[in-house]
Every structure is written in structure tokens, then in C-alpha cells.
N, C-alpha and C positions, 0 to 999 in steps of 0.2 A: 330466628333471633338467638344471640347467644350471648351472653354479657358475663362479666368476670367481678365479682368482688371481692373487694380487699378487706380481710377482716383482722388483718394482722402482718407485722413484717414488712409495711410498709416504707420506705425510707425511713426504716431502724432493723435491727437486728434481734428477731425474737418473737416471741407466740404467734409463729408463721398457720395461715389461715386464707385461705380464695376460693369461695365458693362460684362453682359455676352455673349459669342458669340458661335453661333455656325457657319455653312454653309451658313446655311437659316434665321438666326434671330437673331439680338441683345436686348438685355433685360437689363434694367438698374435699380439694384436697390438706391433709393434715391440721391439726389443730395442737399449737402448743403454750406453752407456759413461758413469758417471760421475768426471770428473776433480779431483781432491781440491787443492789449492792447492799449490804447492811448499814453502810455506815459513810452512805452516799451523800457527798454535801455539806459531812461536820468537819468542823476544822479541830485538826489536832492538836486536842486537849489532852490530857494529860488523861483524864477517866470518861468513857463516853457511855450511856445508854441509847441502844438502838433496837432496831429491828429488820427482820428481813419484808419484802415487798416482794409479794407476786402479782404478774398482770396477766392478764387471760385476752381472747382476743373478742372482737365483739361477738357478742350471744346471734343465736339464730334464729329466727321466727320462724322459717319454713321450713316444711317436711324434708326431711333429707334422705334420696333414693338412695345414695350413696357416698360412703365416705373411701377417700384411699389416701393410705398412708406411707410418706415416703422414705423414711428411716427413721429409728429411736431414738435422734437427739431429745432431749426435753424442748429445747425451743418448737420443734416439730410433733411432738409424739405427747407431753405431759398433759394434756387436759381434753384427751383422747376419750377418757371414761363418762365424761361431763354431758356429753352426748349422748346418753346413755339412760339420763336421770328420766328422760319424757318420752323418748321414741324407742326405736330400735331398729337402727340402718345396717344394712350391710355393709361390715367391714371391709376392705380388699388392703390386702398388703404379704407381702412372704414371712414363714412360720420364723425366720432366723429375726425378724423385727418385733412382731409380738411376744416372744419372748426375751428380747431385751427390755421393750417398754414395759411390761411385768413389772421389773427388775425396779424401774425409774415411778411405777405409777404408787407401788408399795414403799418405796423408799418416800413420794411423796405425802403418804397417810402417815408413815413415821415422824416426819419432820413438824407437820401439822400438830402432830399429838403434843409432842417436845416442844412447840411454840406454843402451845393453848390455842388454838386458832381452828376454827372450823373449815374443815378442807373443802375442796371444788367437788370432791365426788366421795364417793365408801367404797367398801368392796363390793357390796352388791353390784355396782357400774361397772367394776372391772369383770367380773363374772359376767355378764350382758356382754361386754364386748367381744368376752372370749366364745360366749355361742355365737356370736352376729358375726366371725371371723373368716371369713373365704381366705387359704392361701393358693396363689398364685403362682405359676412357675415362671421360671425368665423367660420372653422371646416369644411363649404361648398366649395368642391373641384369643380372649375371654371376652362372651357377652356379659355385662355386666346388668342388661335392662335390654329393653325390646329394643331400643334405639338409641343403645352406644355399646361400643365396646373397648376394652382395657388391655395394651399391651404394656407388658416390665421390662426393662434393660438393665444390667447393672449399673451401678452408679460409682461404684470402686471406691466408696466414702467410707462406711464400715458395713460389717455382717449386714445380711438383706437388705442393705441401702438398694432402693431402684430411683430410675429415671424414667416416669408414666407416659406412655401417650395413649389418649383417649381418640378415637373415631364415631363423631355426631355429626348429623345431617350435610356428610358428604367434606367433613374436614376435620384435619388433626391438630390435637392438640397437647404440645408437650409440656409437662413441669417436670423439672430437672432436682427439685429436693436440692439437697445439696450434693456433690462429688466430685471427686478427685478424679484429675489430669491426668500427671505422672505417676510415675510406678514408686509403688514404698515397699521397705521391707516385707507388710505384710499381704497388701492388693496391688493387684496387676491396672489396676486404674479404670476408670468408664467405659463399655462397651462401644467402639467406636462405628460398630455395625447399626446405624441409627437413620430413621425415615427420613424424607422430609418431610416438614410440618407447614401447616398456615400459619398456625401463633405456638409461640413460645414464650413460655413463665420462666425466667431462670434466675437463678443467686445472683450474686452480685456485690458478695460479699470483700472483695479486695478487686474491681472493678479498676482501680488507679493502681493498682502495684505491681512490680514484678517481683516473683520469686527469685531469695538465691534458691541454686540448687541443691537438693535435697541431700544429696551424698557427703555435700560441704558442712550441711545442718550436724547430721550427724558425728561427722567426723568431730565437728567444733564438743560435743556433747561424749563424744570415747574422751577427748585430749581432755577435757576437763575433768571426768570421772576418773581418770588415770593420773593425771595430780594429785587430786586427793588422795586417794587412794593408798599412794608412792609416800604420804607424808600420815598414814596411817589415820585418816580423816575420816568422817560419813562425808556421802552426798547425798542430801533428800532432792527427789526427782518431783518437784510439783505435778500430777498428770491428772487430765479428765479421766474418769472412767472406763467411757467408752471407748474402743480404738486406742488412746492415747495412753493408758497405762501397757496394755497388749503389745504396741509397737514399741516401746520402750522394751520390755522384756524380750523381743525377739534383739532389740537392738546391742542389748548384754551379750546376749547369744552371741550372736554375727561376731563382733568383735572379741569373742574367747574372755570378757571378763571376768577376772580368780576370784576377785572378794567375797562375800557370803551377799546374796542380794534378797529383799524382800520387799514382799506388796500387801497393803494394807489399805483397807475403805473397801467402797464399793467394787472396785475393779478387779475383786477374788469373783465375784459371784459372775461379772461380764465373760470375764478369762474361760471360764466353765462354759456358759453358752456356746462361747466362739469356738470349740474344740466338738459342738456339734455339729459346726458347721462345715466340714472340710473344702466344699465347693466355691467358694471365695476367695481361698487363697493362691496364690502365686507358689507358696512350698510347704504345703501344713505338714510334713513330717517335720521339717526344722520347727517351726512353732511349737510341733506337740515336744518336741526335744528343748526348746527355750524353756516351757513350764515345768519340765520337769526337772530342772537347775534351780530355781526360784523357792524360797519358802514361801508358803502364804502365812499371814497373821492371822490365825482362826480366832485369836480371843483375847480379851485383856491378859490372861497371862504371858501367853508367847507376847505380845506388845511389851509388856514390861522385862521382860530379859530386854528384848533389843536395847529399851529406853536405857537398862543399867549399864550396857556392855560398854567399854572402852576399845574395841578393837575397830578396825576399818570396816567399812558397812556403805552397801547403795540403797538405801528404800524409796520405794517408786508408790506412791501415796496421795489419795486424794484430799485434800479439794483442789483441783486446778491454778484456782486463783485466792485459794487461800479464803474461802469463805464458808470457814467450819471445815469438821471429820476431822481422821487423824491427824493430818499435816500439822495442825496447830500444837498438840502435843509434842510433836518431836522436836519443831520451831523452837517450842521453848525449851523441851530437854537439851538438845544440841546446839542451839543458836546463839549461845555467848562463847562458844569456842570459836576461836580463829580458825582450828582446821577442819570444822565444817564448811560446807559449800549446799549451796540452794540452788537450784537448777528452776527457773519456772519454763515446762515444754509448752505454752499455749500461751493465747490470744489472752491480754490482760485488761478485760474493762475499763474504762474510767471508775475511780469510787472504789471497786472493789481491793480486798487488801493485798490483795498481788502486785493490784499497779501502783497500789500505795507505797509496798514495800520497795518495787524496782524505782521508782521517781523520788520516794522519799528518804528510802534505806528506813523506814520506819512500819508498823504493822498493830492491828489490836488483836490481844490476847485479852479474853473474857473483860473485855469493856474497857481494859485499861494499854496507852499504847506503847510498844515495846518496842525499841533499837537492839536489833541482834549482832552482834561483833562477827559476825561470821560475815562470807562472801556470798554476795548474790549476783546470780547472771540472769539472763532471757535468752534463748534458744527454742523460738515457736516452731514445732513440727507440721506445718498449716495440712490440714486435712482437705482445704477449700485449691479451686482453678485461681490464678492469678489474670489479671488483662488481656495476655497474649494466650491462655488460656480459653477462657470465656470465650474470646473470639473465633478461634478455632473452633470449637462447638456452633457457636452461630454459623459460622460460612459453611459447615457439615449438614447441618439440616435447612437451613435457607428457608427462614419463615416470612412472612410477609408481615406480619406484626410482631415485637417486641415487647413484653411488659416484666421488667428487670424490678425486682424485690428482692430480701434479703439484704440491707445492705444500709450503713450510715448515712444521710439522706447528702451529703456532701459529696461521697463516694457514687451513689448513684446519678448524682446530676453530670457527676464529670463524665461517666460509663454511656452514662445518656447521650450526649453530645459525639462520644468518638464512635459510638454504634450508627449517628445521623448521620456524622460523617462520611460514613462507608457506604450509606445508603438507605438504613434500613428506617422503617416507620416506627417510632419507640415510646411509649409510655411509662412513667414511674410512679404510679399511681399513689397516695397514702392511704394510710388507713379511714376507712368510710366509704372510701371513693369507688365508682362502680364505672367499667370501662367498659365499653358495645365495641365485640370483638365481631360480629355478622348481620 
């Protein structure tokens, strides 16, 4: 017997969670945090008080033999510690993930404190996890228990992103976490040297969509920055943290950009991980040569020169979608000029003030809502496989069952259907729901 439950990431996007079970062992891969928009649902008013939502995925009653983790998104990786508060499982994931989610679990005990709100775990959890931590090498197949074992593939998504397959009672099973297809400026993309499996867990996150191509992305995001530029303007570069500020700075690089460029938020302290990493990338002398062009913001001082300066400027700055951290300040220092430009490079929630600002041209700054005179664009650098994608994975490893998570429950049912099509046996399970995979 072997059965799958979904405790998270079900037909939605977030605090991805599936624990596996058999007789003798339950195995969980990833557990993360989903973050709810702050100001989700209120109509624009003129002054709003709100607040942020986090949701965790459901709790777990049973011993946990093992847990494996499959990159340091927070939807995957933030409530990693929590697990930690009653047991002590063994971790499996590569050193280049636990130390990002470091990065993501401390930044979430900050944010906690800053909201008055009692956090999912302390630091004592995150010290727990970091003794219970087995790293893993790519490719090297690991008993993980008398009766499974663990191999990694890369995933090409960011640093130690993998793509798991587990081997129990005589069949594999892969989760895919999330990763990338094609090749980006700074990963070479998912290891295409992959088993076959019997069952397959995978994303499914843009399931209905085709990418444009990437080169095009970019380019669309030089011609922009080089307008500005030309008319002595900033551009703030909305970007995740993770990956998404990094590829952006390589992407300065690439393209020979003069202006003075700088990164600010969390994505100083990522940048530094990822320069431990050199075996991920496609050409890390040019990366370690991108950051060495860049200033970082060490502090509110260096912040405030930028803020005062009137000369042309790129800052490449979190929050992604505009939900808190620097970004907000420069918004409002910079955003009633015309020759600013706003760049958002990522996926823009519903609710959150990213997509407020691209649908509405409107945005809250400290609870009250602000129309900024400057230009704003969208230029999503998707880090995610698109449909034709996805598929090409599937027909690579040729599993006998499907169970596609990750992904908006519209987007899933559509992916659902063209995976039947082809043939395969496919479930989309929600959250709660427990699926008998033997």
C-alpha cells in the first residue's frame, strides 16, 4: 500500500505539502507557507487598515520518517521548522537549500515580530532542523530508511533546487518541486537524464500557457531600461528574492548596462549564498563578474543617498509584488516622476499591490492608496515549465499515474484533461484528499 496526501498546494498555489505513506513509513515532501495578500478583498478607499495572512498547510498527526525538501521557495520551504516543534525527522535536501531557507525562515521570525503576531516556530526549530539535515548529492542514490531510497536531479529552478525520486516496495516515485525547462541567463535548466517512474507529483503551475521566449523577455526589459535610462530616469526593477533579483543582475551584465545599478531587500543576502554555489550554473565567472558591477544597499544610509540622488539609476529591489521592503520607499520617493519606470519581473497575484498597481495603476503606501505618475510595465521572467513544457517531462519519464498540484484549480483541470488526452491516468487532488497510488 502506498497512498499520497495532499496537505497543501492543492488546486492553489502555495504551502505546497504531500505526505507519503505507506504501512511502515510516512515521508513528506516539503512543507511551506502560503502568504495571502494584505489588502485582499478591500475596495479602494482612499485609507485602508489591513493585514498580512499566512496559511500553513494541514498539521500532521503521524511520525514522520522523513522529510525532503525540494527548493527554498517559501511556498515550499517556510514552515519547514514547525516540524521540528514535537519530533525530529530527518531532513534530506542539498546544503545550497538550507541555506537559503535560513535566509527565508529568519526573515520570517522578523516579520512576525514587526506584526506583533506569534510566529509558526522560534529559533530553536530552526537549530533542530539544521542538526536533523542530511545533504545529498545530485544523481547519488541514498538509503534514506531500511525500505526507500532517495535520488536528486537538478531541477534548474534556483540554487539546490532538485527534482526527488523516491524508490519503495519495488516502484518510483517522482516530485518534481518546481523547475525550469529552458535555459536562463543563469541555469542550464532540469537535468534531462531522468528515470522512468510509476507515479509522478508535478507543478502545474502554467499548465494552460505557452511561454513567449525568454530571449524576447528579456530583450523587452534591456529596451525598456535603456529608455529610461537615455531620458536620465530610474527604473525600479520589482524582483523576488530568490533567483529573480540574481537573474536580473546577471541580466545588466549580459547586456553591458552603464548606469550605476543597485539591489536592495533581501536579495543582497541570496546573492552571497548563490556565489557559494558555483556548480548550478551555466557561467558563474560572468555572475561572479555581474556582482561585482552592482552596489548592494548595506543600510539605511547608502539607501538614502540613492533616495536623494537625481541622476539615472536601475535598482533591482524586493518585494516582488509589492507587498512591503524597500520597493515601497523608492515607489514613493521616485513614483510621481514621469521619468521613472516600474518594471514588475514576476507573477502578480490577485489582491496583492503589484497587481493592483498593473490593473489599477493604483498601489497602498502605509495604508493609504497612492496613483504614481510614473510608467509601469509587467515583464514576468517565469522561473516555472509552460504546457508544452510539462509535457515533455511527462513523456521523459512515462508514469503510469499523474497527480498534477501546484497550480490554480482552473489551470489544473484544463492540464488535467490534455494529460487524459494523451493518455495518461491523472488525478488533481485538493487539499485533504488522499489518493491510493498501490
Amino acid at each position: 500500500m502506498i497512498k499520497l496526501k495532499c496537505l497543501g498546494a492543492g488546486q492553489e498555489v502555495g504551502r505546497s505539502g504531500f505526505l507519503i505513506q505507506t504501512d511502515d513509513e510516512n515521508i513528506l515532501f516539503d512543507y511551506g507557507l502560503k502568504l495571502h495578500p494584505k489588502y485582499l478583498g478591500k475596495a479602494d478607499s482612499k485609507k485602508i487598515d489591513s493585514e498580512r495572512y499566512t496559511e500553513q498547510p494541514l498539521q500532521i498527526k503521524e511520525y514522520l520518517d522523513a522529510v525532503i525538501l525540494s527548493h527554498a521557495h517559501l511556498d515550499h520551504s517556510g514552515n519547514i521548522p514547525f516540524l521540528f516543534k514535537k519530533d525530529e525527522p530527518n531532513l534530506f535536501l542539498t546544503e545550497g537549500t538550507l541555506d537559503l531557507s535560513n535566509i527565508l525562515w529568519l526573515d520570517t521570525l522578523k516579520i512576525a515580530k514587526y506584526d506583533k503576531k506569534e510566529p509558526f516556530f522560534q529559533k530553536e526549530q530552526i537549530a533542530t532542523a539544521y542538526d536533523s539535515a542530511f545533504y545529498l548529492d545530485l544523481k547519488k542514490t541514498t538509503e534514506i530508511s531500511e525500505n526507500v531510497k532517495l535520488t536528486f536531479y537538478d531541477a534548474g529552478h534556483i540554487v539546490g533546487s532538485v527534482i526527488s525520486v523516491l524508490e519503495m516496495q519495488g516502484k518510483k516515485i517522482m516530485y518534481t518541486g518546481d523547475f525550469r525547462a529552458s535555459k536562463s541567463i543563469l541555469f542550464p535548466g532540469y537535468d534531462r537524464n531522468l528515470p522512468k517512474v510509476d507515479y509522478l507529483i508535478m507543478e502545474s503551475t502554467y499548465g494552460d500557457t505557452s511561454h513567449e521566449a525568454r530571449e524576447e523577455k528579456e530583450k523587452k526589459i534591456i529596451n525598456s531600461v535603456l529608455e529610461s535610462i537615455e531620458k536620465n530616469g530610474k527604473v525600479i526593477l520589482a524582483a523576488f528574492a530568490i533567483e529573480r533579483t540574481q537573474e536580473l543582475i546577471a541580466l545588466m551584465h549580459k547586456y553591458k548596462i552603464e548606469a550605476p545599478i543597485y539591489v536592495d531587500g533581501m536579495g543582497i543576502k541570496v546573492a552571497k549564498v548563490f556565489l557559494d554555489y558555483p556548480e548550478y550554473f551555466n557561467d558563474y565567472k560572468e555572475f561572479k563578474n555581474a556582482i561585482n558591477r552592482i552596489e548592494f544597499i548595506s543600510n539605511y544610509k547608502v539607501r538614502k543617498k540613492v533616495l536623494k540622488s537625481n541622476k539615472a539609476a536601475i535598482i533591482i529591489t524586493t518585494a516582488g509584488m509589492l507587498e512591503g521592503g524597500p520597493i515601497i520607499q523608492y515607489i514613493k520617493e521616485f513614483g510621481e516622476d514621469p521619468s521613472t519606470k516600474i518594471i514588475l519581473t514576476g507573477y502578480q497575484v490577485k489582491g496583492t499591490n503589484g497587481h493592483r498597481l498593473e490593473t489599477t495603476g493604483k498601489l497602498y503606501i502605509d495604508g493609504e492608496l497612492f496613483q504614481p505618475k510614473c510608467k509601469v510595465e509587467h515583464v514576468s521572467l517565469s522561473a516555472h515549465p509552460d504546457e508544452k513544457e510539462l509535457l515533455e517531462l511527462v513523456d521523459l519519464v512515462k508514469p503510469k499515474k499523474i497527480i498534477t498540484v501546484h497550480g490554480d484549480s482552473d489551470v489544473i483541470l484544463e492540464f488535467k484533461k490534455t494529460l487524459e488526452n494523451k493518455g495518461y491516468e491523472v488525478f488533481n487532488p485538493k487539499v485533504g484528499d488522499t489518493i491510493k497510488l498501490l
